[in-house]
Backbone bond lengths (Angstrom), bond angles and torsions (degrees), N, CA, C in turn:
res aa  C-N    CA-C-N  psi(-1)  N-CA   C-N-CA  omega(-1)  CA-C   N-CA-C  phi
1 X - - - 1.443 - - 1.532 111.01 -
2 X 1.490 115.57 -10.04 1.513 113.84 -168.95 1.505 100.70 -87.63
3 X 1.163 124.78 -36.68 1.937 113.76 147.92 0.878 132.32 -31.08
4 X 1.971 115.78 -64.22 1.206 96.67 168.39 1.283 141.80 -71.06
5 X 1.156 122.00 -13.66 1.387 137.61 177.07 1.610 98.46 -56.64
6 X 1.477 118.99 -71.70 1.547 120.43 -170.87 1.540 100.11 -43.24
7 X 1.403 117.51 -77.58 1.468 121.22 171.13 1.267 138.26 -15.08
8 X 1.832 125.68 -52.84 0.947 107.88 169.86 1.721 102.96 -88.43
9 X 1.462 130.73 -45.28 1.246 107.62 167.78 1.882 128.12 -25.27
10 X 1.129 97.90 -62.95 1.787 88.48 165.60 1.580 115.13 -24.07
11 X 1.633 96.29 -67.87 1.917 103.85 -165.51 1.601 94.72 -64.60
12 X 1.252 131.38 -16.22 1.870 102.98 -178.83 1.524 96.74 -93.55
13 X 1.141 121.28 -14.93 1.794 124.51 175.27 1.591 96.46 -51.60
14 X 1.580 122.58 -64.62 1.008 144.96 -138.43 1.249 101.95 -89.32
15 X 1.247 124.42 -48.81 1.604 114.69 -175.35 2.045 113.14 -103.35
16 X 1.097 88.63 1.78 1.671 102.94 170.85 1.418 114.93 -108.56
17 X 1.312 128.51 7.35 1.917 132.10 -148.75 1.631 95.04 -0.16
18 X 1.542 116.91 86.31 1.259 122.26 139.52 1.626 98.84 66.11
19 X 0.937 127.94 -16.68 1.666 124.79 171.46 1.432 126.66 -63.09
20 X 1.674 113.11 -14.43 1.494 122.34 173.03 1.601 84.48 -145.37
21 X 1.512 84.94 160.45 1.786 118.90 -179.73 1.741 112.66 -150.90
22 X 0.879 101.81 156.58 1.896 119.57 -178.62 1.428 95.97 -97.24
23 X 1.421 117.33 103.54 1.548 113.75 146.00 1.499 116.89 -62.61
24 X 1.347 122.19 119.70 1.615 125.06 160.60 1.436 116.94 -62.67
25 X 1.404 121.33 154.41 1.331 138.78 154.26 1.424 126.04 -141.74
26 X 1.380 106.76 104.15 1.752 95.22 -179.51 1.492 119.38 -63.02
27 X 1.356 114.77 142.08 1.808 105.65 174.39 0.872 97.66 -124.82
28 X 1.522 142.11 161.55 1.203 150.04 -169.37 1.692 119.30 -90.14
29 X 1.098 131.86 117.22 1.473 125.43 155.53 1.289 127.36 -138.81
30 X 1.191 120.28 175.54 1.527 97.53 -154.55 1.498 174.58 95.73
31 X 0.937 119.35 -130.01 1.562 119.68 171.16 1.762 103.61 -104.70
32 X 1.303 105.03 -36.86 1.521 118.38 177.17 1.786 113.44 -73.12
33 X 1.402 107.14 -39.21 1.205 120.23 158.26 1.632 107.68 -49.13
34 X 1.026 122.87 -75.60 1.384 125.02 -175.59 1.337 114.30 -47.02
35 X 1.200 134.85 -44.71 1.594 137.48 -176.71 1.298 99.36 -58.90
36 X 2.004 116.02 -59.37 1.250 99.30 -173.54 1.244 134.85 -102.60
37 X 1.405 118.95 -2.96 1.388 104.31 146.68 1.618 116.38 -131.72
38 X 1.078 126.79 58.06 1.421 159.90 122.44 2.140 93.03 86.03
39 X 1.748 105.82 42.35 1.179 117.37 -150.34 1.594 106.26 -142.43
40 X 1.477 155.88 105.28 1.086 129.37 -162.50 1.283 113.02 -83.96
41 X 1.712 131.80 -18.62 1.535 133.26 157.27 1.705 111.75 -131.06
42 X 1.328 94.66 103.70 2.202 99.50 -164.67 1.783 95.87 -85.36
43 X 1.026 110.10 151.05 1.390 129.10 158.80 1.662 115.88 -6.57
44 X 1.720 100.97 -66.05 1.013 125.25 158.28 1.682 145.43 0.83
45 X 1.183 93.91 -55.29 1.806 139.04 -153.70 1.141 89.74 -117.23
46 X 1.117 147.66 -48.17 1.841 153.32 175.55 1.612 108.59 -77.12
47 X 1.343 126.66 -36.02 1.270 118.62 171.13 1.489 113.09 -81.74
48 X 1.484 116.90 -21.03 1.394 100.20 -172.46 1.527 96.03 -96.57
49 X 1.296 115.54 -13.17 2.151 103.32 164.56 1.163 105.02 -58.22
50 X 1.789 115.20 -59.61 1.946 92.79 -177.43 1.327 119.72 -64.71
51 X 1.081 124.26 -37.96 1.447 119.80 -179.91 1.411 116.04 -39.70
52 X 1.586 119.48 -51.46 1.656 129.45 -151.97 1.588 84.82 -106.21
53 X 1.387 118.57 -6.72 1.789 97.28 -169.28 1.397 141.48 58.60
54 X 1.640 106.24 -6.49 1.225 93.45 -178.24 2.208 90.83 -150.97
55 X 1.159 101.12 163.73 1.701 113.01 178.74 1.219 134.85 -160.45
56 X 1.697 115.73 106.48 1.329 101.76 177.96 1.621 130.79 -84.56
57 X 1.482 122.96 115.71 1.171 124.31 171.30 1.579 133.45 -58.72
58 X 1.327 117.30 112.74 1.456 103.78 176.02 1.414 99.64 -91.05
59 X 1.221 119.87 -171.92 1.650 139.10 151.28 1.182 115.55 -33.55
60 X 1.496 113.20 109.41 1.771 109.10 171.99 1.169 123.67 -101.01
61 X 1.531 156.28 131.24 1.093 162.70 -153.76 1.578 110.19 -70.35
62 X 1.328 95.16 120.41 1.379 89.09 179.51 1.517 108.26 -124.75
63 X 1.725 135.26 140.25 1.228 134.48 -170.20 1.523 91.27 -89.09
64 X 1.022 109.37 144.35 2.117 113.73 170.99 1.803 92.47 -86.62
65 X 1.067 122.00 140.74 1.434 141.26 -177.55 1.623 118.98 30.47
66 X 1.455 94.85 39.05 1.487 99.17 178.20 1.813 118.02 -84.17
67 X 1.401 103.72 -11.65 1.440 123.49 175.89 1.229 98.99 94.72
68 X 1.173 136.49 50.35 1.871 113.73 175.04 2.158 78.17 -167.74
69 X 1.444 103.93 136.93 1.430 124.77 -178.36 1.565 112.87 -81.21
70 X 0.910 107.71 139.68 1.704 114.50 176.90 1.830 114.45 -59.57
71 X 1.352 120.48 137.43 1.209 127.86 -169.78 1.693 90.79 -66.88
72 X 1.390 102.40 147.05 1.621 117.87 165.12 1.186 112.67 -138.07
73 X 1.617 117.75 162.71 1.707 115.31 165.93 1.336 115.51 -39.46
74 X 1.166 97.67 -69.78 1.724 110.97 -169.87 1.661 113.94 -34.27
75 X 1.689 97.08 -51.75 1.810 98.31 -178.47 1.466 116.13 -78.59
76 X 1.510 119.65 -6.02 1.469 128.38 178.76 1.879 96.07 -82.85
77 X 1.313 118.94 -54.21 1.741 121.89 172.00 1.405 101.30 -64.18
78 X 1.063 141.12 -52.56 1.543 116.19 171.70 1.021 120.08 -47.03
79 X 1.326 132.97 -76.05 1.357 150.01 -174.40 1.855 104.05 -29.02
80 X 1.618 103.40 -71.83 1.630 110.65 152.67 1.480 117.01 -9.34
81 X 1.466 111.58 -66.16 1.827 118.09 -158.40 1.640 107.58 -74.38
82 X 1.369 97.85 -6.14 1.505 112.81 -164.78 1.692 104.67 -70.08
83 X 1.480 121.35 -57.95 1.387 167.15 -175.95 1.430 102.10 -51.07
């Protein structure tokens, strides 16, 4: 995520001359989700997508035959419509 961060920061440098910027917020999903609140997509992480409207996904951890499916868009917007 530290690519994309430089990257699109560059393009709002560049087509904004420095007059707007992207505040970041990490949200949890995942494997990181799970460590810290013992959850692979918490409440949390779903209120601050609707809130901010928008989310970039990195790579989510997935165990090979651990019994539980890897997070995707699709099941992060379902889950969302649910709420």
């Amino acid at each position: 995520m530290r690519t994309t961060k430089k990257v699109v920061d560059s393009a709002c440098k560049l087509a904004y001359d420095d007059k707007k910027r992207i505040n970041w917020k990490e949200i949890y999903g995942g494997e990181k989700a799970k460590q810290k609140y013992n959850i692979f997509l918490p409440n949390e992480t779903l209120e601050n997508i609707k809130k901010y409207r928008i989310a970039l996904k990195s790579p989510l951890t997935t165990l090979i035959a651990s019994g539980y499916r890897s997070l995707n868009e699709g099941e992060i917007i379902k889950n969302m419509m649910k709420k």
